[in-house]
PALO-739540 format. One record per residue (C-alpha): residue number from 1; x, y, z. Coordinates in Angstrom, 1 decimal. Example, Ala and Ser with C-alpha at 12.3 -4.5 7.8 and 13.67 -1.06 7.14 Angstrom:
<atom ropa="1" east="12.3" north="-4.5" up="7.8"/>
<atom ropa="2" east="13.7" north="-1.1" up="7.1"/>
This chain:
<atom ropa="1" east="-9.6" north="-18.2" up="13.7"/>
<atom ropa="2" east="-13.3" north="-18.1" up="12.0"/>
<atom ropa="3" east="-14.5" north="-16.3" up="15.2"/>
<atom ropa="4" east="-11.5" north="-13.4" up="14.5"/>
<atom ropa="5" east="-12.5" north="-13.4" up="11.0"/>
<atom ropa="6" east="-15.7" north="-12.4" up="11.4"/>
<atom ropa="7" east="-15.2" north="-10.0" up="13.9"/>
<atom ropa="8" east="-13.7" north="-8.2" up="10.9"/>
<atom ropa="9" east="-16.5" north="-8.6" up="9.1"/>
<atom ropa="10" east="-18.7" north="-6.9" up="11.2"/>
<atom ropa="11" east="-16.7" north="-3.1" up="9.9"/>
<atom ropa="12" east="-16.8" north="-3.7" up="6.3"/>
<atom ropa="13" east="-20.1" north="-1.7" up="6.3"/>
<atom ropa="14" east="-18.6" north="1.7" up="7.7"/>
<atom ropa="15" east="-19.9" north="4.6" up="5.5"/>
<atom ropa="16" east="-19.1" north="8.0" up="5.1"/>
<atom ropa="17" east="-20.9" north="10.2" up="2.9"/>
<atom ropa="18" east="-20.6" north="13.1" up="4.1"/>
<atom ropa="19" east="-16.3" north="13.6" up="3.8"/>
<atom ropa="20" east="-15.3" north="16.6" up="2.9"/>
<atom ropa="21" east="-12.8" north="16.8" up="0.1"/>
<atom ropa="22" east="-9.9" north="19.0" up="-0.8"/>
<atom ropa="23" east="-7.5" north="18.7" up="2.2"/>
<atom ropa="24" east="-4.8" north="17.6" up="1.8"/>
<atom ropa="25" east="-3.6" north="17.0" up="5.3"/>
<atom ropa="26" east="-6.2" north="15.5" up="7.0"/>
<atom ropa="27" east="-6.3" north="11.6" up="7.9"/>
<atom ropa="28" east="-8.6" north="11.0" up="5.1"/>
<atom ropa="29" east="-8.2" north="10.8" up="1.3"/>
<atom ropa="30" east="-11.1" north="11.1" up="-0.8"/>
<atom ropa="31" east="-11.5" north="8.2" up="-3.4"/>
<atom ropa="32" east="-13.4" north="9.2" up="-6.7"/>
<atom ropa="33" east="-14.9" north="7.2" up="-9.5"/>
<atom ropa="34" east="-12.4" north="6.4" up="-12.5"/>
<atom ropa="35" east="-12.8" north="6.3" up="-15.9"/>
<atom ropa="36" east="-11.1" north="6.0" up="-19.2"/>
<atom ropa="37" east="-8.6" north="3.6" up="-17.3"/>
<atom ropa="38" east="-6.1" north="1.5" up="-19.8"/>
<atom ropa="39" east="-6.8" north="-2.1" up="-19.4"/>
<atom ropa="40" east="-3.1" north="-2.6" up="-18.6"/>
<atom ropa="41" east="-1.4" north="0.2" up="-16.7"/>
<atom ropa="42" east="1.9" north="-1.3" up="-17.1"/>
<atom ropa="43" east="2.3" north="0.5" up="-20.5"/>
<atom ropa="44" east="5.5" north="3.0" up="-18.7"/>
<atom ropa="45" east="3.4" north="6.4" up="-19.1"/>
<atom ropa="46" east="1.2" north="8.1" up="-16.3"/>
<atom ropa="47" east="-2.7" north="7.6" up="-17.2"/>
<atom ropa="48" east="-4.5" north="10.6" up="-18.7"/>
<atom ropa="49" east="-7.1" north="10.3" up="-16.2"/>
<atom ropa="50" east="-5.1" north="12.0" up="-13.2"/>
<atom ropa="51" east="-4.3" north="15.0" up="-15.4"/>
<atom ropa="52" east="-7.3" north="16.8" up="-14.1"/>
<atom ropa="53" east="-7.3" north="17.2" up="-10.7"/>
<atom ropa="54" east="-8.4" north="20.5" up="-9.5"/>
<atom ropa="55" east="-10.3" north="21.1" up="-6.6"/>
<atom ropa="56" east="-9.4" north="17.3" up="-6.2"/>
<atom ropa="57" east="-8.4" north="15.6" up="-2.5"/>
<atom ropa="58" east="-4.6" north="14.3" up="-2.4"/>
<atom ropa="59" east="-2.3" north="13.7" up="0.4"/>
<atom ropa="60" east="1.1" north="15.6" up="0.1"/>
<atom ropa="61" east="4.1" north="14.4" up="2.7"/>
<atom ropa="62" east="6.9" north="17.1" up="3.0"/>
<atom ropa="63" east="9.9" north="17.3" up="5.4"/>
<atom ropa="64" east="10.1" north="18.5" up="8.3"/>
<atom ropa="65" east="6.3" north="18.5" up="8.5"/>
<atom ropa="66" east="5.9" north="14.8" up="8.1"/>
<atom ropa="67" east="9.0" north="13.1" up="9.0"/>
<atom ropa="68" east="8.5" north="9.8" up="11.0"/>
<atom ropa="69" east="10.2" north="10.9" up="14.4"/>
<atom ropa="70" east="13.9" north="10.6" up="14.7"/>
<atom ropa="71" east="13.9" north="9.5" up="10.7"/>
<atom ropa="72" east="14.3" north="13.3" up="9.4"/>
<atom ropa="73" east="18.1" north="13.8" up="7.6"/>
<atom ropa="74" east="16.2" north="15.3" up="4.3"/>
<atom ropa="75" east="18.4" north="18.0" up="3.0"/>
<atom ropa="76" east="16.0" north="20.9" up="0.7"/>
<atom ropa="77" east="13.2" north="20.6" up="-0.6"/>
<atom ropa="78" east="13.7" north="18.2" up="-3.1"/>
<atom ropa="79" east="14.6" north="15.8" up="-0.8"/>
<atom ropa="80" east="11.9" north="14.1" up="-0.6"/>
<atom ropa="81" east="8.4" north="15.3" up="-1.2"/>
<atom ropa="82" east="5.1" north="12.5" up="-2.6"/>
<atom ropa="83" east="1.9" north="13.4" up="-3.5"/>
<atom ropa="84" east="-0.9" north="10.6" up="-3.4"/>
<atom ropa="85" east="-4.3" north="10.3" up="-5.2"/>
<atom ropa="86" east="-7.0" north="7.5" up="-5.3"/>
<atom ropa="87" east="-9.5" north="6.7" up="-7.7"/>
<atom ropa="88" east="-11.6" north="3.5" up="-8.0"/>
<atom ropa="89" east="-14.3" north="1.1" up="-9.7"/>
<atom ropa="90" east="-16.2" north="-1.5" up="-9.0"/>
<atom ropa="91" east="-13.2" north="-3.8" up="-10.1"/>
<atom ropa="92" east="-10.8" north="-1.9" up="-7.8"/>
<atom ropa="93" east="-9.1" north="0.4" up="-6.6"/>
<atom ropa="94" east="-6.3" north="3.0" up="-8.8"/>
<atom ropa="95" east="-3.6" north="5.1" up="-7.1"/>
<atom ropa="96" east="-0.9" north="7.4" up="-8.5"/>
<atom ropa="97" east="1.9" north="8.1" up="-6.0"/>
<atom ropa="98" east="4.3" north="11.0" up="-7.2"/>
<atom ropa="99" east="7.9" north="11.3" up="-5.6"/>
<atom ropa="100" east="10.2" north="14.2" up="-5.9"/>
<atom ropa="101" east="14.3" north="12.8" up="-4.9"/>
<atom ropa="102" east="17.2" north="14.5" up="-5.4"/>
<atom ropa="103" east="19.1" north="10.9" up="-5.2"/>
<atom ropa="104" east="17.8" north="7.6" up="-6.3"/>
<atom ropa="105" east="19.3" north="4.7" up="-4.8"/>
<atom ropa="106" east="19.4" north="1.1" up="-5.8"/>
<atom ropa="107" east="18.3" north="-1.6" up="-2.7"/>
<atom ropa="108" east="21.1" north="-2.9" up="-1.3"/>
<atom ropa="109" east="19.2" north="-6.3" up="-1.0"/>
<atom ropa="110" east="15.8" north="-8.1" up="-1.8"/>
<atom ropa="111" east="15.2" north="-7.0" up="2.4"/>
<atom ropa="112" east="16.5" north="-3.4" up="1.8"/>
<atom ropa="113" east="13.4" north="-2.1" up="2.7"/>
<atom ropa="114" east="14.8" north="1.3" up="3.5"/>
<atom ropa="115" east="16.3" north="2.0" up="-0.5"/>
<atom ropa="116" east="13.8" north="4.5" up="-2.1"/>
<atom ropa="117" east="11.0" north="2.7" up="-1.8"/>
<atom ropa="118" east="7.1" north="3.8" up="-1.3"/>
<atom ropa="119" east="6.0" north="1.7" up="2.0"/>
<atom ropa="120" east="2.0" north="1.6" up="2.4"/>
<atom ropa="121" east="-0.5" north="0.2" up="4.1"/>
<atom ropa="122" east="-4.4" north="-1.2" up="3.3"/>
<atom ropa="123" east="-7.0" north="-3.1" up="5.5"/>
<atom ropa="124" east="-10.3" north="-3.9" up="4.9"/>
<atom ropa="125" east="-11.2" north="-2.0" up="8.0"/>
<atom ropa="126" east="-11.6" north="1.2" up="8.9"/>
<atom ropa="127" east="-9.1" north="3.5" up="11.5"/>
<atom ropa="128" east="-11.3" north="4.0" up="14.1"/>
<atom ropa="129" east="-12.8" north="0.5" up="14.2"/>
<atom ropa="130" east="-9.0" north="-0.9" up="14.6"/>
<atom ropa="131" east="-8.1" north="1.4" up="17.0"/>
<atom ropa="132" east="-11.2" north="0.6" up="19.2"/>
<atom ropa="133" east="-11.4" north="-3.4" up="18.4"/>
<atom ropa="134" east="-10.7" north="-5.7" up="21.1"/>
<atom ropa="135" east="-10.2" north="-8.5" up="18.6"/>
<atom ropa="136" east="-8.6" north="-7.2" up="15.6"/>
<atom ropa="137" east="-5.0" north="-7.3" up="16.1"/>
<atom ropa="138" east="-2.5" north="-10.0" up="15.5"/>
<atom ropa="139" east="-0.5" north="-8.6" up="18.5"/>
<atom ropa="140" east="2.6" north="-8.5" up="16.8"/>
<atom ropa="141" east="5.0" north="-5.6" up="19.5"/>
<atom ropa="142" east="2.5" north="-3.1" up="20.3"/>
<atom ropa="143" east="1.2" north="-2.8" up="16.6"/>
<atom ropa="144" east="-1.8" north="-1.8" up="15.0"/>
<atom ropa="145" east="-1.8" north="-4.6" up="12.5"/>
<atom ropa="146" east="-4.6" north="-6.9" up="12.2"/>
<atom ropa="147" east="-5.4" north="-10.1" up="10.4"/>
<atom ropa="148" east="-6.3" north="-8.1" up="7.0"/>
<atom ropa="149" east="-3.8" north="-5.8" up="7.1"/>
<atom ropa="150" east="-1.6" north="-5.7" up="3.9"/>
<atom ropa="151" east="2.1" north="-3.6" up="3.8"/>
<atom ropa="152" east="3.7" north="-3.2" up="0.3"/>
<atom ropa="153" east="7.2" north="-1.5" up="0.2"/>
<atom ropa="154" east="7.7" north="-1.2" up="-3.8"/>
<atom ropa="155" east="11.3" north="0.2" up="-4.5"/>
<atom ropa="156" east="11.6" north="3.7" up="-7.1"/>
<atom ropa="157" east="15.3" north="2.5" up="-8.7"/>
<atom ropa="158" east="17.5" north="4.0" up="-9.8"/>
<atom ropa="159" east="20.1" north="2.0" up="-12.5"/>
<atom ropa="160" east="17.4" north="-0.2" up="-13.7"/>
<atom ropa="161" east="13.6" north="0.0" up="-12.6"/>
<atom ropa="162" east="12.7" north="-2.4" up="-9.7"/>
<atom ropa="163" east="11.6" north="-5.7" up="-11.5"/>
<atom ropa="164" east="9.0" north="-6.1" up="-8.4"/>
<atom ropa="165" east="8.0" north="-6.0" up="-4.5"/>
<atom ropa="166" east="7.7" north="-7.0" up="-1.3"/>
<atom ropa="167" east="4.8" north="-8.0" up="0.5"/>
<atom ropa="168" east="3.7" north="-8.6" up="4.1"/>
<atom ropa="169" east="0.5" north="-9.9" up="6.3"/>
<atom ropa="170" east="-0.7" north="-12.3" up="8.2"/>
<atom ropa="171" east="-0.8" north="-15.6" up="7.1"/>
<atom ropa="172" east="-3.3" north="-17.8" up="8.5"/>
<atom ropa="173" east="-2.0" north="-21.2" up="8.6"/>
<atom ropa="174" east="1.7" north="-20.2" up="9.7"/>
<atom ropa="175" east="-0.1" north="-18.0" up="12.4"/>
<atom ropa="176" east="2.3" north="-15.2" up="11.8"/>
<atom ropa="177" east="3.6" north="-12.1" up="9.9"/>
<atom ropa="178" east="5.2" north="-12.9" up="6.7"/>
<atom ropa="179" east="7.1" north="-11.3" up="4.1"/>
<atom ropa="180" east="7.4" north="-12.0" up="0.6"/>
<atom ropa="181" east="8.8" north="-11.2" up="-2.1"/>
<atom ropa="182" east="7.2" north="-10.5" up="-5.7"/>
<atom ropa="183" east="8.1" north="-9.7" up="-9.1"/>
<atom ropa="184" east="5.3" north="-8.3" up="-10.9"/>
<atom ropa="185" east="4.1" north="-11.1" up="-12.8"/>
<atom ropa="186" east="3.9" north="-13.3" up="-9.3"/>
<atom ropa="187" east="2.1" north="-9.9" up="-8.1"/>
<atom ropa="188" east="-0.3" north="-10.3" up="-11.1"/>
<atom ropa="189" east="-1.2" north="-13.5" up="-11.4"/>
<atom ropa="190" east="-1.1" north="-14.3" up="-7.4"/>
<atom ropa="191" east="-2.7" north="-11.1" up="-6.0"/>
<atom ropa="192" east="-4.4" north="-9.1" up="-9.3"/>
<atom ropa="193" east="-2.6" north="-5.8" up="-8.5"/>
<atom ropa="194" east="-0.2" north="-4.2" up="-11.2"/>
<atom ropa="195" east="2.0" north="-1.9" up="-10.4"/>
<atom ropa="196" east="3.9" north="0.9" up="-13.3"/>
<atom ropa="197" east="7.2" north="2.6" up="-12.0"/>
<atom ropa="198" east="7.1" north="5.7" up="-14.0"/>
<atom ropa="199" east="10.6" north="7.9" up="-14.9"/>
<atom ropa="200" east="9.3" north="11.3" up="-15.1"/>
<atom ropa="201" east="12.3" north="13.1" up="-15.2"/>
<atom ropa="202" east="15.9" north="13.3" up="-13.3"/>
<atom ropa="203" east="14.4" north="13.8" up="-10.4"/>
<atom ropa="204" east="10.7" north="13.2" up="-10.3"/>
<atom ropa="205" east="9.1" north="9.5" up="-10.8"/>
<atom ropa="206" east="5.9" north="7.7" up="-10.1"/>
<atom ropa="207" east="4.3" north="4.6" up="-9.0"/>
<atom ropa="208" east="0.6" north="3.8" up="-10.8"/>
<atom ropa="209" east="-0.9" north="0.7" up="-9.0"/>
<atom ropa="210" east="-4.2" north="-1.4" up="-9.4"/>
<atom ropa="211" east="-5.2" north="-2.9" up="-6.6"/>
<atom ropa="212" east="-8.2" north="-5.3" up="-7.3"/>
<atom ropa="213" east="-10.8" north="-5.2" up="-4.6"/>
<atom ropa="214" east="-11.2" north="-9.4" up="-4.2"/>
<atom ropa="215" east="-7.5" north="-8.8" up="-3.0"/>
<atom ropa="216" east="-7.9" north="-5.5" up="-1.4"/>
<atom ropa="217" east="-7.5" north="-6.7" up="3.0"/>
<atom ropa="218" east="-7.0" north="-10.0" up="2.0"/>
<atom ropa="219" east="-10.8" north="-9.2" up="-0.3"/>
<atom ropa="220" east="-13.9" north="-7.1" up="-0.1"/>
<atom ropa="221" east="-17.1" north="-9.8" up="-1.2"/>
<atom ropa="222" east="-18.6" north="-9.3" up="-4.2"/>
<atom ropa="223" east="-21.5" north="-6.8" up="-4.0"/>
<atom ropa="224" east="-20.3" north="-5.0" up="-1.5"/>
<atom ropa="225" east="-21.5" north="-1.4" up="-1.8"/>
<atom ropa="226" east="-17.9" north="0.7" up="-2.4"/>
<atom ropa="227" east="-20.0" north="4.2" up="-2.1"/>
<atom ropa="228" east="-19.3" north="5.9" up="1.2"/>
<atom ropa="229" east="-17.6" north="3.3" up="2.1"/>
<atom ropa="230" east="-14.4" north="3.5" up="4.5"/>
<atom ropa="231" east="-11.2" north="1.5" up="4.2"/>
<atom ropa="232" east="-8.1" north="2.1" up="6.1"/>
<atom ropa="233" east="-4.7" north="3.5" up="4.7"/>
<atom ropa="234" east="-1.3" north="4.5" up="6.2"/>
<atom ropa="235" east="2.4" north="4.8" up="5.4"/>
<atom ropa="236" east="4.7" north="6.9" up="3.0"/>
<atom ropa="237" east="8.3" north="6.9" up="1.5"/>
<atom ropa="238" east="11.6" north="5.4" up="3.1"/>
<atom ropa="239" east="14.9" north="7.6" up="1.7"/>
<atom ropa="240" east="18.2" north="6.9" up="1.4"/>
<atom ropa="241" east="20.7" north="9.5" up="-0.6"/>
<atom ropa="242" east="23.8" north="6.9" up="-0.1"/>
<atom ropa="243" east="25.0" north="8.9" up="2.9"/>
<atom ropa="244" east="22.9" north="7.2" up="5.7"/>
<atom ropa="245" east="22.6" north="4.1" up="6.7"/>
<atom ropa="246" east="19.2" north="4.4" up="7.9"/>
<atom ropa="247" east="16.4" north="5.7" up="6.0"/>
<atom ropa="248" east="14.9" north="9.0" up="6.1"/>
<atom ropa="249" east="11.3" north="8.5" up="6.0"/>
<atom ropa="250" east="7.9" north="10.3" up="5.5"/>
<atom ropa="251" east="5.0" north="9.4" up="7.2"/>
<atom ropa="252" east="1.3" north="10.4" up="6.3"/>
<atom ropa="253" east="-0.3" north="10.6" up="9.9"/>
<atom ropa="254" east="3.3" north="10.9" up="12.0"/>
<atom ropa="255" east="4.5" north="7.1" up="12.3"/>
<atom ropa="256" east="3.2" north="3.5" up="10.5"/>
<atom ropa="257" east="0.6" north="0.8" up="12.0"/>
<atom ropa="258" east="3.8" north="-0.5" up="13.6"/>
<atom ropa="259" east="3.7" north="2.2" up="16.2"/>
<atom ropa="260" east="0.8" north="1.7" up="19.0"/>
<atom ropa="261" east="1.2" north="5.2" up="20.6"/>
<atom ropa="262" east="-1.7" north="6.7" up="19.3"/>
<atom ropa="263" east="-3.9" north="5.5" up="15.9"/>
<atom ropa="264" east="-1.6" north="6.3" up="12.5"/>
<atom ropa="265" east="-4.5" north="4.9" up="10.1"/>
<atom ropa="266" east="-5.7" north="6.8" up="8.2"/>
<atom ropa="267" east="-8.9" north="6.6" up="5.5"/>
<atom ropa="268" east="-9.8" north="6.3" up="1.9"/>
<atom ropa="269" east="-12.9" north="7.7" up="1.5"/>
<atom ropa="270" east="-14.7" north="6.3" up="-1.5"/>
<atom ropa="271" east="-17.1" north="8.7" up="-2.8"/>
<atom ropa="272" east="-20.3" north="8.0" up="-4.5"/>
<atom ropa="273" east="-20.8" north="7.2" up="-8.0"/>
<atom ropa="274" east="-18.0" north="3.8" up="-7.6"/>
<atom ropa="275" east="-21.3" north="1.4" up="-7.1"/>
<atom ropa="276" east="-20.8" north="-2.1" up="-5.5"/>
<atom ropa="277" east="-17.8" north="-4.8" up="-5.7"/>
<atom ropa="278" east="-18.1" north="-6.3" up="-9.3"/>
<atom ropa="279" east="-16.4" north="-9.2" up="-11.1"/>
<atom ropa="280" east="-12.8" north="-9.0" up="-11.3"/>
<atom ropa="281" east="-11.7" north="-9.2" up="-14.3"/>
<atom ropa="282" east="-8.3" north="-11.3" up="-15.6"/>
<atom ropa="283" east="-6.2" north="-8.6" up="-16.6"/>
<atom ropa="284" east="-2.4" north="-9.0" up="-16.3"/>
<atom ropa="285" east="0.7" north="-7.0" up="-17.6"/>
<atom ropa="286" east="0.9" north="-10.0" up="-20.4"/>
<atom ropa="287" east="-0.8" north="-11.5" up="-22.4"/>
<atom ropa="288" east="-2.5" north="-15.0" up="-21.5"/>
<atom ropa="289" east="0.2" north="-16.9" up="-23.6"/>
<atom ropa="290" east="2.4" north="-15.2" up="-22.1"/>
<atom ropa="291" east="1.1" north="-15.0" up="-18.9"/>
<atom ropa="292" east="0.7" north="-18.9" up="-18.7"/>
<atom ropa="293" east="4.7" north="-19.3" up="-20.3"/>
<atom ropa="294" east="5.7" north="-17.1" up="-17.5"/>
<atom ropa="295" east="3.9" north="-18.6" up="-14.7"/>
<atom ropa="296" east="4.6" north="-22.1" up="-15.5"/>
<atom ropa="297" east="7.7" north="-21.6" up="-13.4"/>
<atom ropa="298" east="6.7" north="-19.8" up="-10.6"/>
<atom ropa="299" east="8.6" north="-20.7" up="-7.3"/>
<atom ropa="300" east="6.8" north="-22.1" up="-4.4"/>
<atom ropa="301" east="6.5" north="-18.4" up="-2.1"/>
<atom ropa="302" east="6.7" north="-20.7" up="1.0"/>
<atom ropa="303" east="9.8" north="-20.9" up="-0.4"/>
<atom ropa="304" east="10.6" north="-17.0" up="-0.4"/>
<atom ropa="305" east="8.9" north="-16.3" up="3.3"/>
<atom ropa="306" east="11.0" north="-14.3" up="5.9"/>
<atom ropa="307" east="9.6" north="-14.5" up="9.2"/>
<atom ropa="308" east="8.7" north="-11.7" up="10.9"/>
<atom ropa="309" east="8.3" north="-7.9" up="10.9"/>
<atom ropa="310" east="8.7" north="-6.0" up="7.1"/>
<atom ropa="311" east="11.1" north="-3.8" up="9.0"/>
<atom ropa="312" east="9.9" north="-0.8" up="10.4"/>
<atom ropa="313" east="12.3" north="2.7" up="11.5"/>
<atom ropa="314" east="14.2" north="1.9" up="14.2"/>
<atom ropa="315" east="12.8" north="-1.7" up="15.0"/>
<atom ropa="316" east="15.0" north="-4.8" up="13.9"/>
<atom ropa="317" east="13.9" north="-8.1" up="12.0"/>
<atom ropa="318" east="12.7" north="-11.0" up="14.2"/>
<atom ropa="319" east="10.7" north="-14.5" up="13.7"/>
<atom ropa="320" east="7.7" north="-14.6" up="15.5"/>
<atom ropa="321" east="4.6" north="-16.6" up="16.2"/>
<atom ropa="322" east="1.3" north="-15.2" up="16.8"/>
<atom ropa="323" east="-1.2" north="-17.7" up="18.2"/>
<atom ropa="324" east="-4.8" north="-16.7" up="17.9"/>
<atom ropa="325" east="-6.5" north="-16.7" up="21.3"/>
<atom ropa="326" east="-10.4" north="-18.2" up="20.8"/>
């Protein structure tokens, strides 16, 4: 296990300064200092800081273009289009995540992963260095997950905004995938990342998210110089319009990191001007009375664990156990 580990370590240090930014449909995405951030981003309105993006690098994921194979049923071209930018500080890292739907649909279930729901993501390495290790991966089907990878799918709504998440990686002592699921005070408190569902209009909404960078691939160390730096990113937007059973689904780079066919990472690119890792502060949607009232009775998340796969198009749910080779 500590040899695996520090394999890992080894591709924290993979800089690029010299990214180009602008294009929108490359497998990069630039990742530019922020400012003027509100201390809580869970106050229901988009940040004024994203207002300004001209000239800017963003990811855009329309159908047919980007439709994970064999998950394509979108009808127009409303249906579905997201647009995805990145910003960051020392503290960590801030996305906004813009979906255009012509039909919002409720999950079915806590596991509906399918149900309008943004499905990303994040490892502390970079794409090439997992799709060349020969020690990375947790060798889950013929995935490209490793033992830092992190996948959030974070439901839109559509009644009543979602009251949280769920969560997957690989846990260490269970040797094996595991999903959870979050509210977003458990998300807070546990993990440091806040996440805003924002109802722009009847048929656009976003997601804001802070994602600290202790947590960020299961945590970056403190000092760790963010400039130039390159950390891997994938994933997109599962659809359903209440006439499929399936999900329709948009995919960044093609497919996800559960597909082994050819390397669907992508990068953020952090640009200069972020500086090194710093102290995370203690932030939190509440306040710390309240935070503290809340917590109090958090459930035990071993508690809340589904072994196995956060499903994936066209793969079904089922326990396994990875062990670690020395």
């Amino acid at each position: 296990m500590v040899r695996a580990m520090a394999f890992v370590a080894v591709f924290l240090v993979s800089l690029s300064y010299g990214q180009t930014c602008g294009d929108a449909y490359d497998g990069n995405l630039c990742v530019y200092p922020a400012v003027g951030f509100p201390a809580n981003i869970r106050d229901g309105a988009v940040s004024d800081f994203w207002s300004n993006w001209s000239g800017k690098d963003y990811i855009e994921m329309i159908a047919p273009s980007d439709c994970y194979p064999g998950r394509c049923g979108f009808v127009g071209t409303d249906d579905a289009v997201i647009t995805i930018k990145a910003a960051a500080t020392s503290e960590g890292l801030y996305m906004l995540s813009e979906v255009k739907d012509n039909t919002w649909v409720d999950k079915a279930s806590a596991e509906d992963w399918g149900a309008d729901a943004i499905d990303f993501y994040f490892d502390a390495m970079d794409a090439n260095a997992i799709w060349t290790c020969t020690g990375c991966l947790i060798g889950l089907y013929d995935s490209k997950l490793t033992y830092t990878t992190q996948q959030f799918q974070v439901w839109m709504g559509a009644s009543a905004p979602p009251t949280g998440c769920r969560m997957a990686y690989y846990d260490e002592n269970l040797w094996s995938w595991q999903t959870i699921g979050l509210d977003w005070v458990q998300l807070s408190v546990l993990h440091g990342i806040d996440i805003d569902i924002i109802s722009i209009d009847a048929t656009r909404k976003a997601q804001e998210w802070f994602f600290p960078w202790s947590k960020f691939g299961k945590g970056l160390a403190q000092g760790t110089m963010l400039d130039g730096l390159k950390l891997a990113f994938s994933g997109g937007y599962n659809d359903k319009d209440g006439d499929n059973t399936d999900p329709d689904c948009l995919r960044w780079l093609g497919k996800d990191p559960w597909a082994g066919d050819a390397n669907y990472w992508g990068d953020f690119v952090i640009q200069p001007g972020v500086g090194s890792v710093g102290v995370i502060p203690t932030n939190a949607p509440l306040s710390k009375a309240s935070r503290g009232k809340e917590t109090a009775g958090l459930y035990s998340l071993a508690d809340k664990r589904i072994t196995g796969r956060m499903s994936a198009p066209g793969v079904a749910v089922r326990p396994s156990r990875i062990v670690m080779m020395p």
